[in-house]
PyMOL CGO cylinders between C-alpha atoms (Angstrom):
from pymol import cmd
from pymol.cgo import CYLINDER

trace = [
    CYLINDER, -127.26, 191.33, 50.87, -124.51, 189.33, 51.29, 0.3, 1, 1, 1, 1, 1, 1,
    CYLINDER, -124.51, 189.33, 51.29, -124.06, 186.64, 54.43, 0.3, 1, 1, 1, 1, 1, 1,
    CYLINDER, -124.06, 186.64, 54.43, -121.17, 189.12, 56.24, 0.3, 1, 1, 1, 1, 1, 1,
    CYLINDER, -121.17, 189.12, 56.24, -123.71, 192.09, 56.06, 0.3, 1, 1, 1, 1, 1, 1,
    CYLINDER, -123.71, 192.09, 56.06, -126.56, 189.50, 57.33, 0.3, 1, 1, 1, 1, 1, 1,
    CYLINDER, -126.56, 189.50, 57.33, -124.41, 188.67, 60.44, 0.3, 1, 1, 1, 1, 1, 1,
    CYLINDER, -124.41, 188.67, 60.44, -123.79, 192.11, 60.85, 0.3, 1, 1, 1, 1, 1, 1,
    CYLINDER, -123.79, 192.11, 60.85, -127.26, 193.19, 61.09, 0.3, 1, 1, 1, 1, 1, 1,
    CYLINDER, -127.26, 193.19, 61.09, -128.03, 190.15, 63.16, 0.3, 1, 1, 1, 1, 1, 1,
    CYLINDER, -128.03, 190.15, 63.16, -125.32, 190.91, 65.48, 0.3, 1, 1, 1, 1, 1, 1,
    CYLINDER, -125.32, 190.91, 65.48, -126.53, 194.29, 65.93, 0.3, 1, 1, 1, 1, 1, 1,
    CYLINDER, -126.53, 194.29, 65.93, -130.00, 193.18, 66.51, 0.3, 1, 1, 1, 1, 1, 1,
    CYLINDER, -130.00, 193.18, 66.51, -128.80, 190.92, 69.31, 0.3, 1, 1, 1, 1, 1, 1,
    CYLINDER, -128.80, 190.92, 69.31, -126.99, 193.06, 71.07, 0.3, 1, 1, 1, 1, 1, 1,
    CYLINDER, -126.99, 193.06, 71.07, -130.85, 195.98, 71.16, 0.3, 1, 1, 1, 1, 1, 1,
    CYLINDER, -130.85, 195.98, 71.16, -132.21, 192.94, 72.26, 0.3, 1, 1, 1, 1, 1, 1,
    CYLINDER, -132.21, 192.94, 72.26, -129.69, 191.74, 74.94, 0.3, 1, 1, 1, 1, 1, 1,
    CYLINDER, -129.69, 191.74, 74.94, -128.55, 188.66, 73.74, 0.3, 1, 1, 1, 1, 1, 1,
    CYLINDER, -128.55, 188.66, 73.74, -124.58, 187.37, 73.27, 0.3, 1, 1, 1, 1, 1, 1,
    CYLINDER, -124.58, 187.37, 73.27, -123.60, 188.37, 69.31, 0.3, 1, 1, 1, 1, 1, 1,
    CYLINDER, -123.60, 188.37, 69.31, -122.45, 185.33, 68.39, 0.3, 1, 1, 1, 1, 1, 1,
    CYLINDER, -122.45, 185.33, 68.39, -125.74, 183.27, 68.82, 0.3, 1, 1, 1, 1, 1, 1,
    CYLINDER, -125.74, 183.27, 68.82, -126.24, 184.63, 65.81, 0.3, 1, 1, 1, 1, 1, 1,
    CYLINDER, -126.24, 184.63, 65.81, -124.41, 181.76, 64.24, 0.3, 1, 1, 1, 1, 1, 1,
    CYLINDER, -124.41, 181.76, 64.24, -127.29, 179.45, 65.34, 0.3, 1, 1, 1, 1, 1, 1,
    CYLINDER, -127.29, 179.45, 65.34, -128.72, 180.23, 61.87, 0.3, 1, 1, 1, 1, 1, 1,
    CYLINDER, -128.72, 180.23, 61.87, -125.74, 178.61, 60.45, 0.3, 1, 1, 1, 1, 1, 1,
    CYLINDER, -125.74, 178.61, 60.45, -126.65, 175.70, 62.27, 0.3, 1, 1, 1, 1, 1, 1,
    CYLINDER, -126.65, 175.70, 62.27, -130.26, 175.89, 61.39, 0.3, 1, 1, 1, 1, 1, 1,
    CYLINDER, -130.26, 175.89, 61.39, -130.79, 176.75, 57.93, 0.3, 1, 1, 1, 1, 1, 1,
    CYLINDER, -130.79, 176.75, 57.93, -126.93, 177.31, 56.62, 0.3, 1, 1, 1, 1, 1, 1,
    CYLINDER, -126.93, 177.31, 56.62, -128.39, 181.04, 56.41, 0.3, 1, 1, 1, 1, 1, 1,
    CYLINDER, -128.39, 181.04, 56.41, -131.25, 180.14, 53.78, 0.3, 1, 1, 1, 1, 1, 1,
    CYLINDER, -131.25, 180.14, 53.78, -134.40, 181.86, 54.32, 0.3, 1, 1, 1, 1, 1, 1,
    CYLINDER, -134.40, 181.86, 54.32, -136.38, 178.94, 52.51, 0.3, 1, 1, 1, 1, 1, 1,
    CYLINDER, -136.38, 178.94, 52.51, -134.82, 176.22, 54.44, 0.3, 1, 1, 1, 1, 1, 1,
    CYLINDER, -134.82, 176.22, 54.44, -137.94, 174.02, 55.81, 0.3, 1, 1, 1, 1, 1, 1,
    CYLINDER, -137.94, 174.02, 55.81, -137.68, 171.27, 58.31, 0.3, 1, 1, 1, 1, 1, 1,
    CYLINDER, -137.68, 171.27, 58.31, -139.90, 167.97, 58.54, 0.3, 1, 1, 1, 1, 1, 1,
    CYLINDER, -139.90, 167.97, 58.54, -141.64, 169.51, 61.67, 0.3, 1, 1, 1, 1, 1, 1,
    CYLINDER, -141.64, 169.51, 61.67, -142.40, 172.62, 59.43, 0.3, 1, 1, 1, 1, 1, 1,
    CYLINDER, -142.40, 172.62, 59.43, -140.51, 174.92, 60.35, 0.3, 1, 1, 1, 1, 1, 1,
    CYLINDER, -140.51, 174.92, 60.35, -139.57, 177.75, 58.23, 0.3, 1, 1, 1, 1, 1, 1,
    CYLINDER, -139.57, 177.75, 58.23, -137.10, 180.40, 57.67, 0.3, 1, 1, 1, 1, 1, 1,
    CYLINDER, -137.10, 180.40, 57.67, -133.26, 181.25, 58.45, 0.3, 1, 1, 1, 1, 1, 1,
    CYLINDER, -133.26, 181.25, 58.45, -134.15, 180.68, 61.82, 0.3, 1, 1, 1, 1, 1, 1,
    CYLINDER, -134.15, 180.68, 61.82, -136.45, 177.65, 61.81, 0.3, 1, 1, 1, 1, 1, 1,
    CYLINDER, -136.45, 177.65, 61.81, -139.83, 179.08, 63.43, 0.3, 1, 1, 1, 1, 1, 1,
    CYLINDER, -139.83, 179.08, 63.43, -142.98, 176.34, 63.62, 0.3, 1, 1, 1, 1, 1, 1,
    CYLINDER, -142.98, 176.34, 63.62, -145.80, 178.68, 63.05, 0.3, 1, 1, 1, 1, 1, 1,
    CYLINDER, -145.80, 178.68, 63.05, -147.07, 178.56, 66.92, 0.3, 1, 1, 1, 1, 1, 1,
    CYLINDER, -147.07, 178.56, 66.92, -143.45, 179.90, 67.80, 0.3, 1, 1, 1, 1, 1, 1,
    CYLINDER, -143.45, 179.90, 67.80, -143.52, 182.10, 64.99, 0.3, 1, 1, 1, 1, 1, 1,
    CYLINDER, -143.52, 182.10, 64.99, -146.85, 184.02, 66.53, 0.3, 1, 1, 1, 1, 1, 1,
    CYLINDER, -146.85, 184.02, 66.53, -145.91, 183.82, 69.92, 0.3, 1, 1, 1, 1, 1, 1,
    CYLINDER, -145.91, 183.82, 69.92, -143.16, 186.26, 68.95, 0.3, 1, 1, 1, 1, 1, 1,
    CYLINDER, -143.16, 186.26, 68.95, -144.67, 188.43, 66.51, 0.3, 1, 1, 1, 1, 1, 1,
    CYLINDER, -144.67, 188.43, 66.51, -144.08, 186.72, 63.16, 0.3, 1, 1, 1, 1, 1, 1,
    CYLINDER, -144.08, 186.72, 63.16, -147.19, 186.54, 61.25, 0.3, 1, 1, 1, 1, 1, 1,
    CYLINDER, -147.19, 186.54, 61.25, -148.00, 183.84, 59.10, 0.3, 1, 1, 1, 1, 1, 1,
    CYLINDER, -148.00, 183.84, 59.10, -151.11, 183.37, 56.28, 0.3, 1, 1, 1, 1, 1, 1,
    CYLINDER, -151.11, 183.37, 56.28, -150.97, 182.24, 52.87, 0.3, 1, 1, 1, 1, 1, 1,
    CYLINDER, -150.97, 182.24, 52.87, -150.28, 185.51, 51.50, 0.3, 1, 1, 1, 1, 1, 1,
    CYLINDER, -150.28, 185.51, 51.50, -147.51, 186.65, 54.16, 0.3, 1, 1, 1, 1, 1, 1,
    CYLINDER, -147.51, 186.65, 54.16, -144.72, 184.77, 55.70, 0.3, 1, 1, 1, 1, 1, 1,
    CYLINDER, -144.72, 184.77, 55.70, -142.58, 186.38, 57.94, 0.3, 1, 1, 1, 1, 1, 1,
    CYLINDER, -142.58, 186.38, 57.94, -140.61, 183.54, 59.19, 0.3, 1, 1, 1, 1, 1, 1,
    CYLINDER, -140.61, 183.54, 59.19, -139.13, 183.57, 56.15, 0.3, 1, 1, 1, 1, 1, 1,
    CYLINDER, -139.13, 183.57, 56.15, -138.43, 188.03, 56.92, 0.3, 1, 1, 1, 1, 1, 1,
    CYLINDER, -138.43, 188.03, 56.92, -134.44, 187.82, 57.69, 0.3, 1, 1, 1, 1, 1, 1,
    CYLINDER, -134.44, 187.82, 57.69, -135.05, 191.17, 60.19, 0.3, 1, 1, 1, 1, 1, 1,
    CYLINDER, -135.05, 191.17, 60.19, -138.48, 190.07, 61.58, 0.3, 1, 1, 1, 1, 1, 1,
    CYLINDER, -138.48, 190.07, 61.58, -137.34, 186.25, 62.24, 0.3, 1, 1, 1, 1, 1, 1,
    CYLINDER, -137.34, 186.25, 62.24, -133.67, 187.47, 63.71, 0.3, 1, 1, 1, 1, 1, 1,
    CYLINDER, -133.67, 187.47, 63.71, -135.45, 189.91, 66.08, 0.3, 1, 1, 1, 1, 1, 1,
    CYLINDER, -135.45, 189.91, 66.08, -137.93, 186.84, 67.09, 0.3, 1, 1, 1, 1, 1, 1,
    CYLINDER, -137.93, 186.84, 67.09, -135.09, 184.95, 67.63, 0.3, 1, 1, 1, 1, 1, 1,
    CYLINDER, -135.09, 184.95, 67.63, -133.30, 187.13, 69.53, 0.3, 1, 1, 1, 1, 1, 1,
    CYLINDER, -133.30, 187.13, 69.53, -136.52, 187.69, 71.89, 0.3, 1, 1, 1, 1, 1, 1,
    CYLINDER, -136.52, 187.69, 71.89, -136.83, 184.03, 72.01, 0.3, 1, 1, 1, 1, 1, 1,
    CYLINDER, -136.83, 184.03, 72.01, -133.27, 183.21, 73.17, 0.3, 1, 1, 1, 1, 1, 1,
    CYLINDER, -133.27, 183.21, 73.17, -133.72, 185.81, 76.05, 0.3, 1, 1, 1, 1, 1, 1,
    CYLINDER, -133.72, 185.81, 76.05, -136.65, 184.24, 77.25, 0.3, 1, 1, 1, 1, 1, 1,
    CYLINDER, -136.65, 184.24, 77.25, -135.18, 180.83, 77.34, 0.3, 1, 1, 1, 1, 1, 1,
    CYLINDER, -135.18, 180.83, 77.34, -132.30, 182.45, 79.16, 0.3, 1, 1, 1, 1, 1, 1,
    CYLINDER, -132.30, 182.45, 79.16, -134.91, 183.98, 81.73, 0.3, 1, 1, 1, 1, 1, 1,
    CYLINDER, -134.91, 183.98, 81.73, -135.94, 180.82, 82.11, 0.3, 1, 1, 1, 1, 1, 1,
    CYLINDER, -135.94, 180.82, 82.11, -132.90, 178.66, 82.62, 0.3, 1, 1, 1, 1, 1, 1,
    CYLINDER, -132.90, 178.66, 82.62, -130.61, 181.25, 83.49, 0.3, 1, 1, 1, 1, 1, 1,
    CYLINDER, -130.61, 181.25, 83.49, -127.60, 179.85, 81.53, 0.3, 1, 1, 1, 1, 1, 1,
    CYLINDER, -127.60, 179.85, 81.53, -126.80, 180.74, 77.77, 0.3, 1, 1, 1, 1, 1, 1,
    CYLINDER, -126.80, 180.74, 77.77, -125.83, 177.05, 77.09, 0.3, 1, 1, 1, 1, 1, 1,
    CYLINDER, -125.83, 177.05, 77.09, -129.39, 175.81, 77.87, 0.3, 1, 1, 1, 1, 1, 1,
    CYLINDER, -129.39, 175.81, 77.87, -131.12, 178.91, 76.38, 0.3, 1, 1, 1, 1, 1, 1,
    CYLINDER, -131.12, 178.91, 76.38, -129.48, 177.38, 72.92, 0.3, 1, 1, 1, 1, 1, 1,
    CYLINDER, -129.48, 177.38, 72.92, -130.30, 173.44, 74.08, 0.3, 1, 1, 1, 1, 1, 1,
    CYLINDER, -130.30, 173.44, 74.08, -133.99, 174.62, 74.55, 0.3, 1, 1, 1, 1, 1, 1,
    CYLINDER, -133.99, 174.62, 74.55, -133.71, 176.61, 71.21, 0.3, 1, 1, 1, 1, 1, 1,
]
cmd.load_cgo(trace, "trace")
């Protein structure tokens, strides 16, 4: 799957969840769009999940499975997670600050 298709699907997964499309660039930002991109705090995945964050929104992690590292599973997390943070500030721009 190619990165256009990726955003694509991403996009479309933002907008089920209620979320603006184009957050879905934060990857880019992130990880560059590289599912095995890890940071020195640990976190994991296209979009950069610490395993606590990870559970909290339904990404399971043992050391057989990783699903911060599952493009569909870790975008829909995302997504969820952005619209909380906008519940909570109620402003897009801090939503991504908080991300």
């Amino acid at each position: 799957m190619g990165a256009s298709q990726r955003v694509g699907d991403f996009r479309q997964i933002f907008a089920e969840e209620g979320v603006p499309q184009d957050l879905v660039y934060l990857a880019v930002i992130e990880s560059g769009f590289l599912n095995h991109a890890r940071s020195y705090a640990a976190a994991v995945g296209m979009w950069q999940f610490i395993r606590s964050t990870g559970r909290i929104y339904g990404l399971k992690g043992s050391a057989w499975v990783e699903e911060r590292k599952d493009p569909v599973k870790s975008a829909r997390a995302s997504a969820r997670y952005l619209r909380r943070l906008y519940e909570l500030s109620g402003d897009w721009y801090l939503a991504l600050v908080g991300y």
